[in-house]
Structures are given as structure tokens and as C-alpha cells.
C-alpha positions as CSV (number, residue, x, y, z in Angstrom):
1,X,114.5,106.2,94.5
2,X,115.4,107.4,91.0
3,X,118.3,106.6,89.2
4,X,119.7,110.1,89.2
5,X,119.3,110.1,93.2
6,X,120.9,106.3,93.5
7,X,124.1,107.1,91.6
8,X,125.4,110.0,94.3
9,X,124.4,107.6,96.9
10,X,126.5,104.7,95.6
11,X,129.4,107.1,94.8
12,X,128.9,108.1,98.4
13,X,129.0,104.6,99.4
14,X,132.3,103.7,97.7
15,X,134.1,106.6,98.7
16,X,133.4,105.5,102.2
17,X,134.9,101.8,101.5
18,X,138.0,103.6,100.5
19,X,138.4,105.9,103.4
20,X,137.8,102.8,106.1
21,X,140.2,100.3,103.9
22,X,142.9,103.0,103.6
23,X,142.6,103.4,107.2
24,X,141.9,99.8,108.6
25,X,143.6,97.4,105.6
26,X,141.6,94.6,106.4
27,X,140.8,92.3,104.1
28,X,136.6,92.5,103.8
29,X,136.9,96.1,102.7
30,X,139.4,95.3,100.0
31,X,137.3,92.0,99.0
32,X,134.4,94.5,98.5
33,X,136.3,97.2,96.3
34,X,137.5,94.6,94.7
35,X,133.9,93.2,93.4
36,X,132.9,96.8,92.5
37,X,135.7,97.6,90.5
38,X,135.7,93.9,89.2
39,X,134.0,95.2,85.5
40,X,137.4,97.3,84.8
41,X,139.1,93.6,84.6
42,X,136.8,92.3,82.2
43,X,137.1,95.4,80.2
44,X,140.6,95.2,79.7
45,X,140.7,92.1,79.0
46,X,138.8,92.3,76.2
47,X,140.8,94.6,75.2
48,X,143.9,93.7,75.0
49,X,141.9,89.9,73.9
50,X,141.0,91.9,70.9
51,X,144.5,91.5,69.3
52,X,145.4,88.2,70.3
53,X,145.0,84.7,68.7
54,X,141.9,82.9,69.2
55,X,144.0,80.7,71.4
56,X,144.9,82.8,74.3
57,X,141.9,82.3,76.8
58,X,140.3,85.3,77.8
59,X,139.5,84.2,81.0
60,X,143.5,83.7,81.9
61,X,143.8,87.4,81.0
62,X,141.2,88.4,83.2
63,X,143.1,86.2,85.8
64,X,146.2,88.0,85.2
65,X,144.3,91.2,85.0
66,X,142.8,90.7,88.5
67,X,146.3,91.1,89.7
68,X,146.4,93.9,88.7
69,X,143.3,95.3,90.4
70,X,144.5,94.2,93.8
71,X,147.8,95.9,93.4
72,X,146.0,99.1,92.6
73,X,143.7,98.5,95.2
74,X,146.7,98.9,97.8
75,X,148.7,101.3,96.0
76,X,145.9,103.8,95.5
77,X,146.2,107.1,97.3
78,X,142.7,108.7,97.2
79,X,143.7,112.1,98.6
80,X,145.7,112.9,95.4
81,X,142.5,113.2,93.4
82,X,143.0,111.0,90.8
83,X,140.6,109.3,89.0
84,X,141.3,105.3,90.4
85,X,139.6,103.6,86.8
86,X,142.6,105.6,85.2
87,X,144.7,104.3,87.8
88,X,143.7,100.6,87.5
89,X,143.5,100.4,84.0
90,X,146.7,101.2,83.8
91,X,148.1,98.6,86.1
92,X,145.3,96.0,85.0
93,X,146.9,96.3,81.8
94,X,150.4,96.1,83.6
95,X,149.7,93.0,84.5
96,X,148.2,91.0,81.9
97,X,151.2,92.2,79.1
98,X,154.1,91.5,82.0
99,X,152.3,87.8,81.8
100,X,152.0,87.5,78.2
101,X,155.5,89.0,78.0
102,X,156.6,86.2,80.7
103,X,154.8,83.4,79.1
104,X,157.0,84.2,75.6
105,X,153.7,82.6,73.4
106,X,154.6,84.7,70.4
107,X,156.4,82.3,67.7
108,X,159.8,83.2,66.8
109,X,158.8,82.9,63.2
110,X,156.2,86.0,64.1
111,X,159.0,87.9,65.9
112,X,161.5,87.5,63.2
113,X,158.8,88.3,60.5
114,X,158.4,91.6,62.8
115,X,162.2,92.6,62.9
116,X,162.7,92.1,59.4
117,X,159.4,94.4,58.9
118,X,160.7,97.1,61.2
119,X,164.3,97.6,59.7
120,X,162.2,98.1,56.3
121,X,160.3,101.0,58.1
122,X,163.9,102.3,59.5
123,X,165.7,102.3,56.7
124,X,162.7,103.6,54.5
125,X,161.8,106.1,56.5
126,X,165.4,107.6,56.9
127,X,165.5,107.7,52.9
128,X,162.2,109.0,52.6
129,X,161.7,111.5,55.7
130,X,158.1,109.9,55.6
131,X,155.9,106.9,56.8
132,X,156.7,104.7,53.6
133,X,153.6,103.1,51.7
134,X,152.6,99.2,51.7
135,X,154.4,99.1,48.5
136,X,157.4,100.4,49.0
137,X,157.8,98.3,52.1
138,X,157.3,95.1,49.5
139,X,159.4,96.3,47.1
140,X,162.7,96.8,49.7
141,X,161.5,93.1,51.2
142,X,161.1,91.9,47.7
143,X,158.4,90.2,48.6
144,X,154.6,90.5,47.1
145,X,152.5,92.9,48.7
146,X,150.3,90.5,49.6
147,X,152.4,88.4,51.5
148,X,153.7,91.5,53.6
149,X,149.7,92.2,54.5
150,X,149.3,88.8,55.6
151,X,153.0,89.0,57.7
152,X,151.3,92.2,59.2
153,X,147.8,90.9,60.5
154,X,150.2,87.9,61.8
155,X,152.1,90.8,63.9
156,X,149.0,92.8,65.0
157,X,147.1,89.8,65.9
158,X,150.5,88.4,68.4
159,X,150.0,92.2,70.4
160,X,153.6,92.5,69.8
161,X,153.4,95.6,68.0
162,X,151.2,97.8,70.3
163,X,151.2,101.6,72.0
164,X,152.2,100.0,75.5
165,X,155.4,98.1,73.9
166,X,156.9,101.7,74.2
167,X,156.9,102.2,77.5
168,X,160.0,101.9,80.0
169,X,159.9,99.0,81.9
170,X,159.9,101.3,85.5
171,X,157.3,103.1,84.8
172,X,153.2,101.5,85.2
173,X,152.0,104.0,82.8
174,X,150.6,103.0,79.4
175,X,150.9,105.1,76.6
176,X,147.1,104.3,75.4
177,X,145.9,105.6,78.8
178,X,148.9,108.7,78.9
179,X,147.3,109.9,75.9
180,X,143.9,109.5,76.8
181,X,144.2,110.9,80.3
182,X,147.1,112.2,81.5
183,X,145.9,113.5,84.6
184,X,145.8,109.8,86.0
185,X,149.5,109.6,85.7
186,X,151.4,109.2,89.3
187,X,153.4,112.5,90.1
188,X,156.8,110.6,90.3
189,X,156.3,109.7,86.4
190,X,154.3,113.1,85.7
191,X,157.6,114.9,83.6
192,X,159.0,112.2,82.3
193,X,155.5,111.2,80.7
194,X,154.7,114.6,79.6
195,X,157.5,114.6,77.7
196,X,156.7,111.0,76.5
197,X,153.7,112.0,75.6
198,X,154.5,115.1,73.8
199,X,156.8,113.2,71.5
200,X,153.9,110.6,70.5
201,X,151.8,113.1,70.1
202,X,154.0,114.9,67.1
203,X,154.8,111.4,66.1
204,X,151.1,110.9,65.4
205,X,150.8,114.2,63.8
206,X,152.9,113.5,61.0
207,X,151.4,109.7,60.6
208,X,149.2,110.1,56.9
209,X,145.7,110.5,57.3
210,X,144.4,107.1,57.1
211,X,146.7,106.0,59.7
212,X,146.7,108.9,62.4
213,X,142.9,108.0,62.2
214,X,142.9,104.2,63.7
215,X,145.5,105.3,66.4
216,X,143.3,108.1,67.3
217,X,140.3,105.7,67.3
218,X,141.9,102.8,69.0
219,X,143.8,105.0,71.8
220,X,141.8,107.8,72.3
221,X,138.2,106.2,71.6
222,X,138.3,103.0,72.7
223,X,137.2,101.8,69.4
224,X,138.0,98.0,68.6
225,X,139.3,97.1,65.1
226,X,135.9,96.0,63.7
227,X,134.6,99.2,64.6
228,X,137.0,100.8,63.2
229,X,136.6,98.4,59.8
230,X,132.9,99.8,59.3
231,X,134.3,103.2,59.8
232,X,137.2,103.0,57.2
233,X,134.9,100.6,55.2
234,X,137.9,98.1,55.2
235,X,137.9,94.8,56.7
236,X,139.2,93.9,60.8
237,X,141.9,92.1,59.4
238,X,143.1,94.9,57.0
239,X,142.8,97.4,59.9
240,X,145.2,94.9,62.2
241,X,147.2,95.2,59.1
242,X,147.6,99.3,59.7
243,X,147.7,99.2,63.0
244,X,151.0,96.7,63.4
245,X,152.5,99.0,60.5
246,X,151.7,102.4,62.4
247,X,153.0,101.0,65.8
248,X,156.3,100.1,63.8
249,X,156.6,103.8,62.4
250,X,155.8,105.0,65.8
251,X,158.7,102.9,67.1
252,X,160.8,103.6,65.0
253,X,160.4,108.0,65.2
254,X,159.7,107.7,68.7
255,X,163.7,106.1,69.2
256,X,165.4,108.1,66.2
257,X,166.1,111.7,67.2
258,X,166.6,112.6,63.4
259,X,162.9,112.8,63.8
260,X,162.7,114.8,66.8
């Protein structure tokens, strides 16, 4: 059997899992969807480990990821047509950030860096009607620019300042994976994420270059930061550096309505 034949045939396979589980519920059915949709956990995992500290064990997200797969497991209505990865990532995802939002790891030093940070951005941008540059982010800090890079790869590294931080707290839809596939979106959510996304989207728009480019690689490609080094020719760190100052911009425009 060729590899072209065997993938139709596995498709055909899982589709038939679904329709017996969604009709039966019992518990060997679910055991086996959940082994073949067990990859999604370990890919975001990794994904969202990407950010974090060296100390939070990947293999505890994964746990708090799998979660997350069973809950979509249940949840997931195959006769609407949507794609289920879409679907699981998004509560995968769900579930690991609610635990690392639970388990409060992030220093308050970090978090108070990161407010302090932010009402820089605010302020700046309300002055400026633009993203403000590294510099002039020192300068209203009075601190050297240096020391504001460092305070930055300290914030992107914690995953405090990330895409998914925007989302309303009722709704299991992550901005990374609205923008990248809106069509996965539950119907209950669909308007109020369309109109979610549409905002982000402009918000991005007017982002300068350099940044609109690792938001577009990091949400829409599924580019991790070192890849996205080599591509800017910068270093990981300096593009955690970016990223934390972009997500704080995206904050900040995305909850003003002077820049709707």
C-alpha cells in the first residue's frame, strides 16, 4: 500500500472513531483519539515552552496540555465541519496558560518591571500617535537603553506579554489561532471574534515594519524566535525583546479607542 493510498484510509479510520465515540461515549474510543491526537499536545507545548524560563518543565505543560485534549475531545461537534486540530489547539492552549496563570510563577519584580513598561508605551503612544522607538521608551524611563532591552527579554521570556493575554476570559479562543484560522472559531464566539480580530488585524497594520514582521511570523507561521533571529539576522533574545514590546503596543491600541 503506498503512502498516498494509506493516508485516506487512516483519515477514514479516524472519522469512524469519532462517529462511534460521539455516539457510544465510552471510554476506549476516547482513550484511542486521544493517542492519535496526542502530537497536538506536544506541539503546543513546545510552543508556548519556547517563551518560558528554562525552569518551567516541559513535560508539566504537556500534562496541563493533555487536559486540554480531553476536554476537546468531549466538546467537539464533528457535524459542524470544523477542523478539530484548530479546535484543540485552541483549548490545549487554554489549558496550559489557565495553569501557568493559576500557579502565579511569574516574579512580581517581572510583573512590576512590565507595568512600568506598558504605561511608557501608553503615555508615549498617546503623545506620539505612533509605536514609540527603544529609545524613546528609555529616555521617558530614564533608564539606559540597555537595561530596558534586558527588562524586556525578562518580560517575553515570563509569557506574560503574549497574543493570548488579550483574550476575554469566557471565550476559549486564542488570538494566535483567530488570526491564523478563523474558521475554527465556535459559532457562539463567531461575531464577537470577527470583530476581535478585525481590530488586531489594523492594530498590526500600523505596527513598523520590523515589528509587524515577527507578529506575522510568530502568529501566522508558526515560526519560533530563533527562527525568526536568522531571518531578521538578530539574535533570539533580541527578538523576545520585540516581541514583549509589540504585545505591549498591541495592548495598549487594542483597549484605547483613540486608536480605533
Amino acid at each position: 500500500m503506498t503512502e498516498a493510498t494509506r493516508e485516506p484510509d487512516q483519515q477514514a479510520e479516524v472519522n469512524g472513531l469519532w462517529e462511534r465515540f460521539k455516539a457510544s461515549g465510552e471510554d476506549a474510543l476516547r482513550e484511542r483519539l486521544i493517542l492519535h491526537y496526542s502530537p497536538l499536545v506536544k506541539y503546543v507545548a513546545g510552543r508556548v515552552g519556547a517563551g518560558l524560563p528554562r525552569s518551567v518543565d516541559h513535560n508539566d505543560l504537556a500534562s496541563y496540555g493533555l487536559f486540554g485534549l480531553i476536554d476537546a475531545i468531549d466538546k467537539f461537534e464533528p457535524d459542524r465541519g470544523f477542523k478539530f486540530e484548530t479546535y484543540a489547539i485552541n483549548r490545549i492552549k487554554g489549558a496550559i496558560l489557565d495553569e501557568l496563570r493559576a500557579l502565579d510563577w511569574v516574579p512580581r519584580s517581572v510583573r512590576s518591571r512590565a507595568r512600568r513598561i506598558e504605561t511608557a508605551i501608553v503615555d508615549l503612544e498617546h503623545r506620539l500617535q505612533r509605536s514609540p522607538t527603544e529609545e524613546e521608551m528609555a529616555a521617558q524611563l530614564e533608564m539606559p537603553i540597555e537595561e530596558l532591552r534586558d527588562a524586556l527579554a525578562e518580560i517575553g521570556r515570563s509569557g506574560i506579554a503574549a497574543l493570548d493575554e488579550f483574550v476575554a476570559s469566557d471565550s476559549s479562543t486564542s488570538m494566535g489561532e483567530m488570526l491564523a484560522d478563523p474558521t475554527g472559531i465556535s459559532p457562539e464566539f463567531a461575531f464577537q471574534a470577527e470583530e476581535t480580530r478585525r481590530g488586531l488585524v489594523d492594530a498590526i497594520n500600523r505596527l513598523p515594519p520590523r515589528e509587524r514582521l515577527v507578529v506575522t511570523l510568530y502568529y501566522y507561521e508558526g515560526m519560533t524566535l530563533a527562527e525568526i533571529g536568522e531571518v531578521l539576522g538578530v539574535t533570539e533574545s533580541r527578538v523576545c525583546q520585540i516581541h514583549a514590546k509589540t504585545m505591549m503596543s498591541l495592548r495598549n491600541r487594542l483597549g484605547d479607542p483613540a486608536w480605533g
